[in-house]
Residue, then its C-alpha position, 0 to 999 in steps of 0.5 A: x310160801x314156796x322155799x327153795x334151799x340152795x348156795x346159788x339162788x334161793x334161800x342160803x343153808x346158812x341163813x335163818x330160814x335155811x337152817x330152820x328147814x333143813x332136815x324137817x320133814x311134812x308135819x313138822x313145825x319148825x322155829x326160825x330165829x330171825x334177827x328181828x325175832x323167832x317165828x315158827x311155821x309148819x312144813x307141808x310139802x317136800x320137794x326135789 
């Protein structure tokens, strides 16, 4: 799944997922605390 991170379009910082990746770099696994329960995914790639 491709994630764009912005305030205007994509997925919101403040959401979930937003929070989840924010600061994770390739490698890392990350847990994201939905309302319907956590998951956890791992990062690939990083771009800009």
């Amino acid at each position: 799944m491709d994630v764009e991170i912005s305030s205007v379009g994509g997925v919101s910082p403040d959401s979930p997922l937003g929070k989840a990746l924010l600061g994770a770099k390739v490698g890392d696994e990350v847990v994201v605390a939905a309302p319907q329960g956590e998951w956890r995914t791992k990062v690939i790639a990083v771009g800009r």
